[in-house]
PADO-55745 format. One line per field, with one value per residue (C-alpha): x, y, z; residue in one letter. Coordinates in steps of 0.1 Angstrom, whole numbers, plus 5000, padded with zeros to 4 digits. Example, Ala and Ser with C-alpha at 12.3 -4.5 7.8 and 13.67 -1.06 7.14 Angstrom:
<rs>
east	(5123 5137)
north	(4955 4989)
up	(5078 5071)
pafi	(a s)
</rs>
This chain:
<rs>
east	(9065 9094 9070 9056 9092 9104 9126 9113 9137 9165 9141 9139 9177 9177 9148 9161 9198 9180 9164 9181 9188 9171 9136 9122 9084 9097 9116 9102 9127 9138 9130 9100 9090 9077 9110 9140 9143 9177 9187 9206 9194 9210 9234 9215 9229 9239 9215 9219 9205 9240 9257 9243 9253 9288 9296 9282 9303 9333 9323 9317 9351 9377 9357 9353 9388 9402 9368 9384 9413 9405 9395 9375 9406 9394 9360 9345 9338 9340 9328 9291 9291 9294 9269 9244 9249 9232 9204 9196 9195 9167 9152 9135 9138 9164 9158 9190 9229 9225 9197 9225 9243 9263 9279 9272 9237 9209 9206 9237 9225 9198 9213 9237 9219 9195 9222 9242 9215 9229 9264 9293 9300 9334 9312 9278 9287 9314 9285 9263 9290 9299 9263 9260 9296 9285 9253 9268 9278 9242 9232 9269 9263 9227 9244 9271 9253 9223 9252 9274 9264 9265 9302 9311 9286 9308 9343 9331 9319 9353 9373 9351 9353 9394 9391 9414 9406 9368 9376 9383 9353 9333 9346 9347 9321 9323 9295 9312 9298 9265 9262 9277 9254 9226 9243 9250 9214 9203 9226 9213 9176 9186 9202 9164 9148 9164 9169 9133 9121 9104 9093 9088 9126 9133 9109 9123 9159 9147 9138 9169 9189 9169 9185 9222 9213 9203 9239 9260 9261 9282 9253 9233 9251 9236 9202 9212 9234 9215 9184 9199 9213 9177 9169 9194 9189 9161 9154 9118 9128 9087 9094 9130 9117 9088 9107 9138 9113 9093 9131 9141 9108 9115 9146 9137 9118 9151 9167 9133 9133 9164 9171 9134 9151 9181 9164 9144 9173 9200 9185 9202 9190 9222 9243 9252 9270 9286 9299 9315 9329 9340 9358 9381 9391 9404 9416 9434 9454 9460 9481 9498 9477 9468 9497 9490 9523 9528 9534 9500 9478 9493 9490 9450 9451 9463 9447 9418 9434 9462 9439 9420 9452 9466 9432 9416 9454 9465 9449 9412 9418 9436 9408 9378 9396 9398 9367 9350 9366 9354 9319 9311 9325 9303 9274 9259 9230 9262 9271 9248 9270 9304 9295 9283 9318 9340 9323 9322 9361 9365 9341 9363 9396 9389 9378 9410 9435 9419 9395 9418 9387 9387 9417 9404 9406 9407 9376 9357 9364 9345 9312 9333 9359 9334 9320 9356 9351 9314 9338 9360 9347 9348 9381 9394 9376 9395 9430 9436 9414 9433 9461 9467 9456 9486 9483 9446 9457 9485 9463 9440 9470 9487 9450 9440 9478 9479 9443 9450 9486 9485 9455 9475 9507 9492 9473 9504 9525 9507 9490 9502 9533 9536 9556 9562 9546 9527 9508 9503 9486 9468 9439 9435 9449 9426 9435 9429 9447 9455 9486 9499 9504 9469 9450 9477 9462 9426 9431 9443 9414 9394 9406 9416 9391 9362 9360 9357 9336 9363 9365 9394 9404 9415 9438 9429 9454 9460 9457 9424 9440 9422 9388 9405 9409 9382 9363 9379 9383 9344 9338 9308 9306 9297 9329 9351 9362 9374 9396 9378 9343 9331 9319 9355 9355 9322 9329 9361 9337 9312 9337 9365 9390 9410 9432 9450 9457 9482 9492 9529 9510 9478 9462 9456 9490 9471 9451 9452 9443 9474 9508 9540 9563 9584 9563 9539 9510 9486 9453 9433 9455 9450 9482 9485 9515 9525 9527 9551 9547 9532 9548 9550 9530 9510 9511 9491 9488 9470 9456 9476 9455)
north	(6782 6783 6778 6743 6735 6737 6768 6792 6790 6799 6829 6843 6845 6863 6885 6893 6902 6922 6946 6974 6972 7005 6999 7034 7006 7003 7035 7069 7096 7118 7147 7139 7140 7170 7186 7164 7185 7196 7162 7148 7114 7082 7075 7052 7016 7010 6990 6956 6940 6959 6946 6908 6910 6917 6894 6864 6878 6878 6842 6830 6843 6826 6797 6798 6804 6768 6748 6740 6726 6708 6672 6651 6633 6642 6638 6609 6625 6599 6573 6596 6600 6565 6559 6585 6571 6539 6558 6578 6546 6532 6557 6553 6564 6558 6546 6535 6528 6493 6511 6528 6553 6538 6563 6592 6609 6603 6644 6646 6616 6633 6663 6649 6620 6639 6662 6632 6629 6663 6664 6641 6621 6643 6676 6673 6665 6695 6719 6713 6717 6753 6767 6760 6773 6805 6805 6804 6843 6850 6836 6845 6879 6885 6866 6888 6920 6910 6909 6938 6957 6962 6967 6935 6916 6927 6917 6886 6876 6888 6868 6835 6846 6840 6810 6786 6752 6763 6771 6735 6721 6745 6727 6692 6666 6662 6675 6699 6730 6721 6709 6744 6763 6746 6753 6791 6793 6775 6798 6831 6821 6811 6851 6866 6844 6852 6891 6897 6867 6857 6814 6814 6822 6796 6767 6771 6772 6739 6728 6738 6718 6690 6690 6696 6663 6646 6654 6649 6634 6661 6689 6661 6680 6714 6700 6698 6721 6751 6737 6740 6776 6786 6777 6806 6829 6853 6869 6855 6818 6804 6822 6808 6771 6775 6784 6756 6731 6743 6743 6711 6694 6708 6699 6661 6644 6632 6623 6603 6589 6580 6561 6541 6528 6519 6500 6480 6475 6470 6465 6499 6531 6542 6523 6546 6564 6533 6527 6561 6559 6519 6536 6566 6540 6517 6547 6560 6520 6523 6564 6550 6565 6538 6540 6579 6591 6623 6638 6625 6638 6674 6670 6666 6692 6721 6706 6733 6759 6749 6751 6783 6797 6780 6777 6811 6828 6840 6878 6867 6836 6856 6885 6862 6847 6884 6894 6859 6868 6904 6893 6869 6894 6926 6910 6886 6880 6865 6838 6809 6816 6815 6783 6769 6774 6762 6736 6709 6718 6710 6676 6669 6677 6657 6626 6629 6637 6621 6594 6581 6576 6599 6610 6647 6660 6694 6690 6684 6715 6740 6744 6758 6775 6793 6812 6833 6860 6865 6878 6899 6928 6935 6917 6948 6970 6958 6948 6987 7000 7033 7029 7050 7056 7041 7008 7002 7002 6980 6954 6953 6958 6929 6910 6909 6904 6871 6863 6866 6854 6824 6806 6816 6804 6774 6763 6769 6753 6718 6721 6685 6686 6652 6638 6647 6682 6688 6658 6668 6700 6693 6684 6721 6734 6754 6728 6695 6673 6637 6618 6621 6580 6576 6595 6584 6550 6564 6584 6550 6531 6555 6560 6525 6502 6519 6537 6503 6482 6465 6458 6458 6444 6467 6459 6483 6503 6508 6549 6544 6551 6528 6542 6570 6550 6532 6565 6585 6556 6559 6522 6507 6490 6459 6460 6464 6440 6453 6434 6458 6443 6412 6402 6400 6369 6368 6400 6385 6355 6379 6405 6387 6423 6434 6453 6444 6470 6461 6481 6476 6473 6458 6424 6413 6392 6370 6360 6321 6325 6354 6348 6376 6365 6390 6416 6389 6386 6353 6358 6324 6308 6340 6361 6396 6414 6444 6482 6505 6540 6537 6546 6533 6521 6514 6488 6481 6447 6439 6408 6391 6384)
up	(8590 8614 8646 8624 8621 8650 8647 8671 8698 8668 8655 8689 8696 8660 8666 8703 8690 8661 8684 8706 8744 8746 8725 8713 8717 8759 8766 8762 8749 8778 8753 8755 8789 8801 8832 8815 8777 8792 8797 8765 8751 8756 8728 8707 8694 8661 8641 8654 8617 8604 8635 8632 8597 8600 8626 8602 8575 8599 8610 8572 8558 8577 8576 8540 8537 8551 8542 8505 8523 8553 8553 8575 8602 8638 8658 8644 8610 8587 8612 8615 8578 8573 8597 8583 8547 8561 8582 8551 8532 8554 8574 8602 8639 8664 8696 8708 8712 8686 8662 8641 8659 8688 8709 8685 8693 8669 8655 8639 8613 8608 8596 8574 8563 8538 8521 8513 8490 8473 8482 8480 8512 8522 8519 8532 8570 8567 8550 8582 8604 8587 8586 8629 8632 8613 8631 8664 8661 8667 8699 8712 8703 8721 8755 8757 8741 8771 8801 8793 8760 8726 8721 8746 8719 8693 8705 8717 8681 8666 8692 8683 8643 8649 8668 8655 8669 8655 8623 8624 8638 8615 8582 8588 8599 8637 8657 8679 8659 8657 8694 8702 8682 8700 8737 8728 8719 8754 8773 8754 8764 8800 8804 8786 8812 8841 8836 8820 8850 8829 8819 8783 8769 8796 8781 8745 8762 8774 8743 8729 8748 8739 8706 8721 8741 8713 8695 8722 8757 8773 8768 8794 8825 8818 8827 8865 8861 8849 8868 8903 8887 8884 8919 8928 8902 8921 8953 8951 8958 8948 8912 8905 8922 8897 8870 8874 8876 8848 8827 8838 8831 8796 8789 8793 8764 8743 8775 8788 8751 8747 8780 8779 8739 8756 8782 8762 8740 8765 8795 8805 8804 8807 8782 8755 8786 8803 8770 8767 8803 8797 8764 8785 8812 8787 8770 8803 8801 8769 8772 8800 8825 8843 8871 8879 8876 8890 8852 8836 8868 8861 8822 8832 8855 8836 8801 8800 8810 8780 8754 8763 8761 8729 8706 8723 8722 8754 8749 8749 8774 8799 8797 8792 8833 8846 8833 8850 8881 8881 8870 8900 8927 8908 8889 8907 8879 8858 8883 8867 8834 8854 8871 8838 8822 8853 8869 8839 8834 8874 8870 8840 8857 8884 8865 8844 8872 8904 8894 8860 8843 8810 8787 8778 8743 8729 8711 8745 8760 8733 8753 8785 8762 8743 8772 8780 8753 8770 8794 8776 8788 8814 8819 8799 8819 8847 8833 8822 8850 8860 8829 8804 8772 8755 8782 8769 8737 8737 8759 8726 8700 8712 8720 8683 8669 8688 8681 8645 8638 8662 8644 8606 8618 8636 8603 8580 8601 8606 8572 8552 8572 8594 8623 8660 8668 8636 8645 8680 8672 8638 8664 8679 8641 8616 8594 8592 8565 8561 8561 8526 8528 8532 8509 8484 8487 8487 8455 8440 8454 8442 8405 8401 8416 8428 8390 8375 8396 8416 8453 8486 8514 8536 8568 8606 8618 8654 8651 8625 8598 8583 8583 8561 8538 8532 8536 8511 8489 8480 8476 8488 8519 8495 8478 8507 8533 8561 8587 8615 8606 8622 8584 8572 8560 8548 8528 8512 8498 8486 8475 8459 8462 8435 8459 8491 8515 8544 8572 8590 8622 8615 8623 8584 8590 8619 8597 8590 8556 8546 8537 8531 8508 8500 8474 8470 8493 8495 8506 8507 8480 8461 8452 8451 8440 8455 8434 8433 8445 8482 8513 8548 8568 8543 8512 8483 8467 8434 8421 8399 8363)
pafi	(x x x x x x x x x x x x x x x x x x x x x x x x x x x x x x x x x x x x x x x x x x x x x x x x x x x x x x x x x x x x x x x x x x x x x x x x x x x x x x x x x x x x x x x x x x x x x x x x x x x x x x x x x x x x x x x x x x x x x x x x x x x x x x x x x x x x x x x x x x x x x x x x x x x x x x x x x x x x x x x x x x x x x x x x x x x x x x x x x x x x x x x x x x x x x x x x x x x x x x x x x x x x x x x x x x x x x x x x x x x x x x x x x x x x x x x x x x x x x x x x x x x x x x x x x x x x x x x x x x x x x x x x x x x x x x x x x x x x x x x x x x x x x x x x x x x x x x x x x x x x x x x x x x x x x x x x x x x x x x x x x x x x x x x x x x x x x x x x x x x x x x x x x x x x x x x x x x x x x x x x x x x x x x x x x x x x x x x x x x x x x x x x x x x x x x x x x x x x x x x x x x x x x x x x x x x x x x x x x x x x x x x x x x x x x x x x x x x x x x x x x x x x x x x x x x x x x x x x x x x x x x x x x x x x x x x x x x x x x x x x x x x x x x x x x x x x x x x x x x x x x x x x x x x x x x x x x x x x x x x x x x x x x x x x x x x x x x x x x x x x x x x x x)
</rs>
């Protein structure tokens, strides 16, 4: 059944992590060959199904733990929810930028889309989201336990278990957890390939990365990337040629797909990624990048290494780094994995800091960031190389007291607390929360119009805040009008709100058709009085009877 559904790839990783460095089916005991009885056996590996198991459990529980709390704000959540509401409401299959899913890639609709059928609208994106970020232990786990052992395997999974800006992205509705589940999984198959040299764990990496392309267009680099990283992977240069070829030619039905929609759509096979790139240089304009002061090139410069530090906590970064270093000097079988994490930071860099053309957020960094406690290791190995047993210890006492009370304290601390630096770092936070103003005004929305039929208009909002709350406001899109939509005015005709929404800063007040008169508000000779009990920016204004 998994084979017919397409699941193999996944079932390998699982299967491979399941079964012991050493197999007892490929390795002959030493006692049992006939000159070596004096010779002790290997120390054997503890059962990896125990191993596995725990590591989920120590993925799941955190997770768990902040999934009750946290609310779709960052990564487009409520935007792709949205989005796969009205894919799962006519489905059919996307072909391009305009055919429903814009700059977001076609998968994640596809996930989400059918459990909206189960779930409410705020929980089924966030439920996919924490089964991949669970999941993700698994392929981590065989990577690192394939490089450097069992026991690397292990730590690595406990430092990504405590990962704070993941904890995030595991229980709300962006697509950074299931992309990454899907690149951990390419990455694990690309390591079986190349140290068995063998093609097949290769292909279904290929395939694999089909389906991170197909949820976001950042995985698209790894298919040069870790081609041209097969090319140099083996002494034999015919087999690696064969075999980077043979990877690269699988990894690119989607992409082939995908640009021949968007061509016949847009006339450009590339548009959903002009689009992107048009968005970050407006973006750059609009932070007040555009002039390349000295002080935003430098922000860019050192923004990855920042958040490895902050989200990763300065233990697991800083020996993830050493343990990168050591890897490419001693283990040269390791480099296609170094590369893989540092060269996309250095493309991005370089775009943000040099070129000016893309504003860098902490949620774009994961796939590089993730790789560091593959590295832990033997970044250990050589931080206390030569120290004593009380120096070793105190490396991993102080390690895991930062990797566990930096994520706590960071979640407590920016957990429904607003304003200046709790706003800053809510995005790299283990919890993410609302403005209290805005789901105060969706909870009233909710109860009071959507409950009984009625319908809003509802101003934009420079920072988005809008899409909040129209979001969790559960009103149909045929009972809202919206100032951001085109179809404003039609909607109001069709709609006839109940409600008003206004923000302090939004373009409702341009309209021809609205007038502010003190607490009254007149929209198309309509007026709307406005209720107690709402806080700035925002402003609620019901029809009068």
């Amino acid at each position: 059944m998994g084979r017919r559904l397409g699941f193999e790839p996944c079932l390998r990783i699982l299967a491979r992590a399941m079964v012991p460095a050493s197999s007892p089916a490929a390795v002959a005991s030493p006692s049992a060959v006939p000159g070596l009885s004096a010779v002790p056996a290997p120390q054997p590996e503890p059962s990896m199904r125990w191993l596995v198991g725990l590591l989920l459990l120590a993925a799941l529980l955190p997770r768990l733990g902040v999934f009750f709390i946290n609310e779709n704000l960052f990564g487009d959540a409520v935007v792709r929810t949205e989005l796969a509401e009205r894919w799962w409401a006519s489905p059919h299959v996307i072909t391009s930028y305009k055919d429903g899913t814009y700059q977001f890639g076609p998968l994640h609709l596809y996930l989400v889309g059918p459990l909206l059928s189960v779930f409410d609208r705020d929980v089924a994106g966030r439920l996919v989201s924490l089964v991949f970020g669970v999941l993700s232990v698994v392929p981590l786990f065989a990577l690192t336990r394939r490089l450097f052992g069992w026991r690397a395997g292990v730590a690595a999974g406990l430092a990504f278990s405590a990962w704070g800006m993941h904890l995030q992205f595991s229980t709300t509705a962006g697509s950074e957890a299931v992309s990454l589940c899907f690149m951990l999984g390419v990455f694990a198959l690309v390591a079986e390939g190349v140290e068995e040299n063998r093609f097949q764990p290769l292909f279904w990496g290929g395939v694999l990365l089909n389906f991170a392309c197909a949820l976001r267009y950042d995985a698209w680099m790894y298919i040069p990337l870790l081609t041209v990283a097969l090319v140099f992977s083996s002494e034999d240069r015919v087999a690696s040629l064969t075999r980077a070829v043979g990877f690269g030619l699988a990894c690119l039905p989607f992409p082939l797909l995908w640009m021949q929609g968007n061509e016949l759509a847009h006339g450009d096979p590339f548009f959903p990624l002009k689009a992107v790139e048009d968005f970050h240089r407006q973006w750059v304009v609009d932070s007040g990048g555009a002039g390349g002061s000295l002080g935003w090139r430098l922000q860019q410069l050192g923004f990855w290494p920042a958040v490895a530090l902050f989200t990763l906590t300065p233990g697991v970064a800083l020996l993830g780094a050493v343990g990168m270093v050591k890897a490419w000097k001693q283990h040269p079988e390791t480099r296609w994995l170094v590369a893989a994490a540092v060269l996309p930071a250095l493309y991005f860099t370089f775009r943000a800091a040099v070129m000016l053309s893309f504003v860098p957020l902490a949620r774009f960094t994961v796939t590089q960031l993730v790789l560091l406690p593959v590295f832990l290791a033997p970044g250990f190995a050589a931080v206390v190389a030569g120290r004593s047993a009380f120096a070793r210890r105190a490396v991993v006492g102080v390690s895991v007291v930062l990797a566990v009370v930096m994520p706590v304290a960071l979640g407590i601390y920016t957990f429904r607390v607003e304003g200046g630096l709790h706003d800053s770092l809510r995005p790299v936070s283990p919890t993410s929360t609302n403005p209290v103003a805005v789901m105060q005004v969706a909870r009233y929305l909710k109860e009071q119009v959507a409950a009984r039929g009625g319908a809003a208009a509802i101003d934009d909002d420079p920072r988005y805040m809008d899409l909040q709350v129209a979001f969790f406001s559960n009103l149909p899109e045929l009972r809202m009008a919206r100032v951001r939509w085109d179809t404003f005015r039609q909607r109001l005709q069709d709609a006839k709100p109940d409600v008003v929404v206004r923000f302090d800063q939004g373009n409702l007040m341009k309209d021809p058709g609205v007038k502010l008169d003190g607490r009254t508000l007149t929209l198309d000779g309509v007026p709307y009085v406005e209720q107690d009990g709402f806080q700035a920016p925002l402003h609620v204004y019901r029809r009068q009877p």
